[in-house]
C-alpha positions in Angstrom: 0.0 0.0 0.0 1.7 3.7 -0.9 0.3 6.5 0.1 1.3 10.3 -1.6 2.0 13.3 0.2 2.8 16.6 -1.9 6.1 18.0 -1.3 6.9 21.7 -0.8 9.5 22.6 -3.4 11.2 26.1 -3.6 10.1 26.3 -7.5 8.8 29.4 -9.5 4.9 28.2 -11.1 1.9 29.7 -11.1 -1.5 29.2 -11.5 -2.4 31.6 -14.1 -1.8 31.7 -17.7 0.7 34.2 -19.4 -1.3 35.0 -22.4 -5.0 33.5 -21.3 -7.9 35.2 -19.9 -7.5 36.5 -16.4 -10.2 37.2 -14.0 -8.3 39.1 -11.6 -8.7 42.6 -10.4 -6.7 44.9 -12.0 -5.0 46.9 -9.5 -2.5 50.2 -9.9 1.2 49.1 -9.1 3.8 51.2 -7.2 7.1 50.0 -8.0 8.8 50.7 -4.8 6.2 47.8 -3.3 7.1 44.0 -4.1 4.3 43.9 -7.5 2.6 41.9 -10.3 1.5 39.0 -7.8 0.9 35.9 -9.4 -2.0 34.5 -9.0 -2.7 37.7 -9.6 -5.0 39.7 -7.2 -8.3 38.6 -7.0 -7.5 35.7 -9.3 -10.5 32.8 -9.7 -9.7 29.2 -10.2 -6.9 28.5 -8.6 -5.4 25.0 -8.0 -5.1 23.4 -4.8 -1.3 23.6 -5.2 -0.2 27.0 -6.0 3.1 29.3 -6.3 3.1 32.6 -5.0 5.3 34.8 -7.0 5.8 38.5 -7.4 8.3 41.6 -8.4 10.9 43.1 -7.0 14.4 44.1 -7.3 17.1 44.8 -4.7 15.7 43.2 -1.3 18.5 40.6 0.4 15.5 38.2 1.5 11.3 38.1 1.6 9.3 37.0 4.4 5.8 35.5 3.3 2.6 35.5 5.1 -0.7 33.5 3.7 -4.4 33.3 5.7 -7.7 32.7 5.3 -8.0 35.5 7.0 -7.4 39.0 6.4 -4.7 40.5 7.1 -2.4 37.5 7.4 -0.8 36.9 10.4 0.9 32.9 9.6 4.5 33.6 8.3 5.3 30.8 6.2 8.2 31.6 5.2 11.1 33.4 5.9 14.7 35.0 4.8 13.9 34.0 1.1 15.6 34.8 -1.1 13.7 33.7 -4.2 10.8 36.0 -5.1 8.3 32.4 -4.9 7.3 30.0 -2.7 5.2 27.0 -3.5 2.0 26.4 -1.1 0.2 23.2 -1.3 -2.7 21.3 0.3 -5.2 24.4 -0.3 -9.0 23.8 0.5 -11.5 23.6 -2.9 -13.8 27.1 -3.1 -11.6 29.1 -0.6 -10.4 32.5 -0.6 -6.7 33.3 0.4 -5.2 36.0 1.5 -1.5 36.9 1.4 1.2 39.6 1.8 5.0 39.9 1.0 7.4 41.8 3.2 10.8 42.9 1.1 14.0 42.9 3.5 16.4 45.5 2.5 20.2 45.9 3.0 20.2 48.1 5.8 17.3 46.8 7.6 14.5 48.6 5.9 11.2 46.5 5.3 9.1 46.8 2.5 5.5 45.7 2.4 3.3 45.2 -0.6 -0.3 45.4 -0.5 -2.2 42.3 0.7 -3.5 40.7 -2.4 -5.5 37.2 -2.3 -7.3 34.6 -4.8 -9.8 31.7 -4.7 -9.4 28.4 -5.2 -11.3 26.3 -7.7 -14.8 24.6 -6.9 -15.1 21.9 -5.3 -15.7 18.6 -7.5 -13.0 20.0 -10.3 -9.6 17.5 -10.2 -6.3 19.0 -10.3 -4.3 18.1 -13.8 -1.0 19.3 -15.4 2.4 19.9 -14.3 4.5 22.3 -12.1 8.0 23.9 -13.2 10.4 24.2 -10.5 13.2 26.8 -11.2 16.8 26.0 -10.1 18.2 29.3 -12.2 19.3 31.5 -14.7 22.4 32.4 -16.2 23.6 33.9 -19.5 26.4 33.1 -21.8 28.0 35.1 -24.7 27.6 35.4 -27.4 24.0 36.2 -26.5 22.7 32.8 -24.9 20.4 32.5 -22.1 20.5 29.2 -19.8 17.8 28.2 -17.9 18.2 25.1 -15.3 14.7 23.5 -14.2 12.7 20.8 -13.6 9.1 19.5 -14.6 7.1 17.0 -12.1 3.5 16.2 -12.1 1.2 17.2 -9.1 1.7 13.9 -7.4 5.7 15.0 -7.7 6.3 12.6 -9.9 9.4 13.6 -12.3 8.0 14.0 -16.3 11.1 12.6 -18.1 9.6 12.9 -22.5 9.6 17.0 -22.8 11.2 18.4 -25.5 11.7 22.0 -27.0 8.5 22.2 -29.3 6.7 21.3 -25.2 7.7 24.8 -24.1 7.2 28.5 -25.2 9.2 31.7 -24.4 8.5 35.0 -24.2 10.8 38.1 -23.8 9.5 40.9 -22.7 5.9 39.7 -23.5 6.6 38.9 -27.0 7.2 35.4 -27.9 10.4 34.0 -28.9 10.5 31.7 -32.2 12.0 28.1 -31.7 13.9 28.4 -34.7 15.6 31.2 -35.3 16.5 31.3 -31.2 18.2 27.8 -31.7 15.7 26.8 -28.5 17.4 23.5 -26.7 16.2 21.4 -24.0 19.1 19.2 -22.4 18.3 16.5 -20.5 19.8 16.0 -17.1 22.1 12.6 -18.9 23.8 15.2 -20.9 24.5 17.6 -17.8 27.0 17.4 -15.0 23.9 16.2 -12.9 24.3 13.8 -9.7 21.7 12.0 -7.5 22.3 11.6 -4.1 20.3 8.8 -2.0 20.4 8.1 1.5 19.5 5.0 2.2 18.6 4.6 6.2 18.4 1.0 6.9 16.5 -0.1 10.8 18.6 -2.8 12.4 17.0 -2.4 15.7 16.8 -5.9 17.5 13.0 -6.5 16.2 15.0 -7.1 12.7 17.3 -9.3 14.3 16.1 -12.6 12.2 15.3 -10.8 9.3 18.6 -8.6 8.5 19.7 -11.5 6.0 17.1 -11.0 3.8 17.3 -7.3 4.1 21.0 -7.5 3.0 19.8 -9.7 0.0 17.0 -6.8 -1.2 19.2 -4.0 -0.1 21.9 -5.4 -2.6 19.6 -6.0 -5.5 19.0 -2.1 -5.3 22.1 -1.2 -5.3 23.0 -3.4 -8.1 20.0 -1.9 -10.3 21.5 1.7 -9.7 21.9 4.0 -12.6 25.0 5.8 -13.4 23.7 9.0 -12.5 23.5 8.2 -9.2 25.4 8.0 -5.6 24.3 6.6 -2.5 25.5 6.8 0.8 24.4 3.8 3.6 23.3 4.3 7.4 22.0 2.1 10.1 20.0 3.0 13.0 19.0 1.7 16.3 20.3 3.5 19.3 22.1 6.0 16.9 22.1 6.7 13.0 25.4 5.7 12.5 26.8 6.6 8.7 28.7 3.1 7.1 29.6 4.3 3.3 29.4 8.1 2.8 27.8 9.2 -1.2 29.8 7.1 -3.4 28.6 5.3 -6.6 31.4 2.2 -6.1 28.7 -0.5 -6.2 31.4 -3.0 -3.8 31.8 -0.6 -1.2 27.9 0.1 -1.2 27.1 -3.8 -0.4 30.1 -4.3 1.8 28.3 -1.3 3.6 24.7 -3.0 3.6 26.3 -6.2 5.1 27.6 -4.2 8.1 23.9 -3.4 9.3 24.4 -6.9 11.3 26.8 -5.0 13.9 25.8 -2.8 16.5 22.5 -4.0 16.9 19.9 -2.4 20.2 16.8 -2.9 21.3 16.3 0.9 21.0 15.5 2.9 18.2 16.3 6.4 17.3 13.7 6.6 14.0 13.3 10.9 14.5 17.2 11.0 15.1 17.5 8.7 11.8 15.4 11.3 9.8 17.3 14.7 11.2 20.8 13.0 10.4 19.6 11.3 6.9 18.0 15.2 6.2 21.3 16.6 7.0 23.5 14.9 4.9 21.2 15.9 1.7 22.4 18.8 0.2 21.4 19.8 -3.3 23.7 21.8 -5.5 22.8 23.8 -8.7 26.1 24.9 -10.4 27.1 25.3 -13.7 29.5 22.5 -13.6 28.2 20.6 -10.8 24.5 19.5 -10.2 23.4 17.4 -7.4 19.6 16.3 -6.0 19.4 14.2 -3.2 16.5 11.7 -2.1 16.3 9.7 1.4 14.7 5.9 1.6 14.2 5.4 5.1 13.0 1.5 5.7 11.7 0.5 9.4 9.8 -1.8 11.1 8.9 0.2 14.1 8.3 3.6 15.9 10.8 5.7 17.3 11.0 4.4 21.0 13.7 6.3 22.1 12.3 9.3 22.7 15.9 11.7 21.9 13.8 13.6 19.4 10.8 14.8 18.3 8.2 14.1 15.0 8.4 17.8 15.0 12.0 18.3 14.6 12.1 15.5 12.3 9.4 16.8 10.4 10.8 20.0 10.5 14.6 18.7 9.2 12.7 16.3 6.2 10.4 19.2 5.1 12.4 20.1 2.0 14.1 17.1 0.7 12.4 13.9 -0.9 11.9 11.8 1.4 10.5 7.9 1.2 10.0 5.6 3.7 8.8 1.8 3.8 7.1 0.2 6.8 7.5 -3.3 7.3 5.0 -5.5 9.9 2.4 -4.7 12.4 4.1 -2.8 14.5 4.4 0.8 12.4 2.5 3.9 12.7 1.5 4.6 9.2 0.1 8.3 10.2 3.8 8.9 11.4 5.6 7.6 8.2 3.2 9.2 5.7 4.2 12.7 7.5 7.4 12.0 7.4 7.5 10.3 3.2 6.5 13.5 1.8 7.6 11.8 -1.4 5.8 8.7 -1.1 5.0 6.2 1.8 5.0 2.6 1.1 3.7 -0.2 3.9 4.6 -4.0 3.3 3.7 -7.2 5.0 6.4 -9.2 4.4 10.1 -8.5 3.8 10.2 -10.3 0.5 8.1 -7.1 -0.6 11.4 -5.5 0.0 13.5 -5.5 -3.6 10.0 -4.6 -5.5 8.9 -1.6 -2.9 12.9 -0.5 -3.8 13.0 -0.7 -7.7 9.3 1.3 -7.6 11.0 3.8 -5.8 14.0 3.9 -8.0 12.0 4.2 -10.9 10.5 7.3 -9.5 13.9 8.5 -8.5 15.3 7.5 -12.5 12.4 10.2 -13.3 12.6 12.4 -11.0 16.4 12.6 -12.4 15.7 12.6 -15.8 13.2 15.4 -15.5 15.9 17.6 -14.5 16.5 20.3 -18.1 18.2 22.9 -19.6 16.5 25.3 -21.3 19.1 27.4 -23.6 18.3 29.4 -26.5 20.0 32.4 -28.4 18.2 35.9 -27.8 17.6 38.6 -30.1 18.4 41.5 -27.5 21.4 43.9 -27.4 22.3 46.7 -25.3 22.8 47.2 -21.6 18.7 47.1 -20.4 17.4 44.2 -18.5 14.5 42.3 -19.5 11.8 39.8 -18.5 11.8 36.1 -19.0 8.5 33.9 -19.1 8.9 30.4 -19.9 5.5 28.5 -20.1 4.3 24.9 -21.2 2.5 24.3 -24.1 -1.2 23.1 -23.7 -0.2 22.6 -19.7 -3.8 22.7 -17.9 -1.9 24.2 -14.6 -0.3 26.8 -16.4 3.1 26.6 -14.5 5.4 29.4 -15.4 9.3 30.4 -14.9 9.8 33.8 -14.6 13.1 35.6 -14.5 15.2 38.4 -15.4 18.5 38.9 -17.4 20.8 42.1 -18.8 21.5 41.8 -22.6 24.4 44.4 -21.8 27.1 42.1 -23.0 24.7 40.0 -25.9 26.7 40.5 -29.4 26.5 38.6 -32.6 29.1 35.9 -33.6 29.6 33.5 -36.6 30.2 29.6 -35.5 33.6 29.3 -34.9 36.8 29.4 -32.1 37.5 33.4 -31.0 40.1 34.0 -28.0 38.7 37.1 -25.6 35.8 38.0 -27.3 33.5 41.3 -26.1 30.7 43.1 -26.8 32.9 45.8 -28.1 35.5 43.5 -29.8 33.1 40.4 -31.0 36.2 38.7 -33.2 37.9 38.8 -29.8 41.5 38.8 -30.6 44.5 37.4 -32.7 47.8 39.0 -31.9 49.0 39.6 -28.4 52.3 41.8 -27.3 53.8 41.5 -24.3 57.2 42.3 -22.3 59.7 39.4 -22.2 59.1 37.6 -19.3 55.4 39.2 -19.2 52.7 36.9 -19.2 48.5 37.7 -19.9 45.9 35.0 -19.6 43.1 34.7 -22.3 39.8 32.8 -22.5 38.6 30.8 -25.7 35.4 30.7 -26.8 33.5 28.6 -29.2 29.9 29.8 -30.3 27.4 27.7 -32.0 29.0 24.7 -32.0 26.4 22.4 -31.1 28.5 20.2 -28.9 30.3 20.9 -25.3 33.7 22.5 -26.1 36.9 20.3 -25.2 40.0 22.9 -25.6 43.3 21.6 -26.8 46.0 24.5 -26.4 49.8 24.5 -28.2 52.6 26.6 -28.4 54.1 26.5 -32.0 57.3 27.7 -30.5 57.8 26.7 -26.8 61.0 28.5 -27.1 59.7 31.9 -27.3 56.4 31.3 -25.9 55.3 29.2 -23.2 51.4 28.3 -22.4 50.2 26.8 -19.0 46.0 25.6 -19.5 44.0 25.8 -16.4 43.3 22.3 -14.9 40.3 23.3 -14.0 38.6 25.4 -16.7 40.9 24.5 -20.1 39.0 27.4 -21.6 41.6 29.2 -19.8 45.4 29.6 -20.5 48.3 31.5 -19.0 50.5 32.8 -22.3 54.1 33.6 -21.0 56.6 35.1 -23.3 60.3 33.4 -22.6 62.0 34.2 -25.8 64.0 37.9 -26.3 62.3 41.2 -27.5 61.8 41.1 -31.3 61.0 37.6 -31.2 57.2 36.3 -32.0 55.7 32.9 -31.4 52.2 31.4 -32.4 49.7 29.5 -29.8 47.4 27.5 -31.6 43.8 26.6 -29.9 41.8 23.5 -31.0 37.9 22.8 -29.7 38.1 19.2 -31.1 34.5 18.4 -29.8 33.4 20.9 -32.7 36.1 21.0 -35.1 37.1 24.8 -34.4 40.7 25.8 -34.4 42.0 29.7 -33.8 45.7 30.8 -33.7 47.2 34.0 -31.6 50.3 35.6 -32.8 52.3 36.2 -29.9 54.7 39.4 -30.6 57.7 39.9 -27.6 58.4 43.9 -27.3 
């Protein structure tokens, strides 16, 4: 038996269409106040899980508070720093109310005007998808990237879209798939890692049946995908970390066999939750992306009494969480509160390997849902401009919005430049420095369709000398060694995309 619970994701969606019909008030805006709530003010319709989301530029954090009531007085959230906030489990046919509070550097608070909207009747059913946004970043020549993720309302991961599912609009005017070279890149073809914990009871109850845990613990690890790391805890009297994140499928299993040590009558299951929750941190770099889940399998209640279901609750309440109950001797309510990503109760430990493979197949797409939106824009000139990315035909509506400065966009032919700029877009090809001077210089290869791999080669290593950054090969160090009068050439090579440039290297 599994039971659902919705989780509460920091994402920017919203329950009203970009383009649609809107039966919200129209209201004046003042720009100093956070603005442009979305739902928007007075807005009808609204789903039982909904984003909040509004305008405004130059706060350090937001604080958020949401009633029934008017004014609100819950805080719901606080020290945000993302202009959204995702609220689910709303009532059918009720109106509610909500206000934003800007922080400013310096201590100053900002409040907007209360604005509120009503929820849809009661009999409707919820459908569509939600868009959780993990960032934005641009990239010359005149790129915008756009990290996010699409799940269902269940919070199940949709793993098919592709760019003809999405539209995008800049500045309220939609941007054409074609001529904007509009990507979508799934999460196997990004730097992307996810992290499980897997939290395994070996309290004494489990004494006769840690064998056959072993045996389905192991035929989960072995079924693994690439993509992902785990790290392995047991917990009776203490959580007690065996193998820390590691995708070495030996070490993993040598890890699940240990859970036959160190076994007590006594179990810490809220202790097991805080420690698993801790360990979870997600990451959303350029060159490093990591989402972390917990499975938490027990057979029991927490009977030592250390912590509290609040504090666990608390420490679980925004990561993915699962956890399976095995026998009797479980309290379902407690488990479903604390699987906010799905609950599952079994009656026999042979239920074990299949209860773990449904929840990897959730985790595979929950991965593989996990994009990158990237498309060229049309936009030049130091002004910043608005962002909307929508799905096509999505009955929920769920937006991204954003912001981005063209300041630095320019136009480029496919091919390798070295230090290109808005003012200089062919970058350059000669370079004169002092003997014994050195510069570095960044190469950069535009429209090449494929990631860049950088190959960089002095032509004379006598006269010139070139040291390539380990960690970013984009970047090089040229040094001039040889005497004043003497030149050299460095030759650059993007052999992912069959680009080459050379830099004439002159020694005054």
């Amino acid at each position: 038996m599994r039971a659902l619970v919705y989780i509460l994701i920091t994402a920017f969606f919203v329950s009203c269409s970009f383009s649609g019909d809107d039966d919200s008030v129209t209201e004046p805006t003042d720009p100093t106040l956070p603005r442009a709530p979305l739902p928007s003010n007075n807005a009808q319709n609204q789903s039982l899980v909904v984003t909040l989301s509004w305008i405004y530029d130059g706060a350090e954090s937001f604080d958020i508070y949401f009633s029934e009531r008017t004014p609100p007085r819950t805080l719901i959230a606080s020290n945000r720093v993302q202009n959204s906030l995702i609220v689910p489990g709303l009532d059918y046919a009720t109106r509610y109310y909500w206000q934003v509070i800007a922080k400013l550097p310096g201590g100053q608070r900002v409040e907007s005007p209360i604005w509120s909207f009503v929820t849809k009747p009661r009999g409707t059913t919820d459908e569509g998808y939600v868009l959780i946004d993990y960032g934005l970043e641009t990239e010359l020549p005149s790129f915008v990237n756009v990290y996010f993720q699409v799940i269902d309302l269940n919070g199940i991961g949709i793993d098919n879209l592709t760019a003809s599912d999405f539209e995008v609009y800049e500045d309220g005017e939609k941007i054409s798939e074609t001529e904007s070279e509009l990507q979508i890149i799934k999460s196997d073809q990004l730097p992307y890692t996810l992290q499980i914990v897997l939290m395994l009871d070996n309290s004494s109850s489990l004494l006769n049946q840690l064998d056959d845990i072993i045996i389905h613990a192991t035929n989960f690890v072995n079924s693994l995908s690439p993509q992902f790391e785990m790290a392995v805890y047991k917990f009776s009297e203490d959580p007690v970390l065996i193998q820390d994140f590691t995708s070495n499928k030996a070490l993993l299993i040598n890890a699940i066999n240990d859970i036959r040590n160190d076994v007590f009558e006594t179990t810490d299951l809220y202790g097991a939750v805080i420690a698993g929750a801790n360990k979870m941190e997600d990451s959303f770099e350029r060159d490093e992306i990591i989402q972390s889940a917990m499975i938490i399998f027990t057979d029991g209640d927490d009977t030592q009494a250390e912590h509290t279901l609040a504090e666990a609750l608390k420490a679980a309440s925004s990561k993915r969480v699962y956890t399976v109950g095995l026998g009797p001797d479980i309290k379902p309510e407690v488990l479903e509160k604390i699987g906010n990503a799905g609950f599952f109760a079994i009656g026999d430990v042979g239920e074990l390997t299949d209860t773990f493979l449904e929840i990897e197949f959730e985790l595979e797409k929950y991965a593989n849902s996990f994009y990158q939106l990237r498309y060229k824009s049309p936009k030049r000139g130091n002004k910043l401009h608005d962002l909307l990315i929508q799905m096509v035909n999505n009955p929920n509506n769920s937006v991204i919005r954003g912001t981005f400065n063209s300041r630095d966009f320019f136009s480029a032919n496919a091919g390798l430049y070295i230090n290109p700029t808005a003012n200089n877009p062919d970058g350059i090809s000669e370079l004169t420095l002092i003997s014994g001077g050195s510069q570095l210089v960044k190469a950069e290869s535009f429209h090449g369709g494929n990631s860049p791999e950088y190959e960089w080669l002095s032509l004379a290593p006598n006269i010139v000398e070139v040291e390539v950054n380990t960690d970013n090969p984009a970047y090089a160090t040229i040094r001039a060694v040889g005497s004043s009068g003497q030149s050299g050439v460095v030759r650059v090579r993007d052999i992912a995309n069959g680009f080459t440039k050379t830099l004439t290297v002159r020694i005054q």
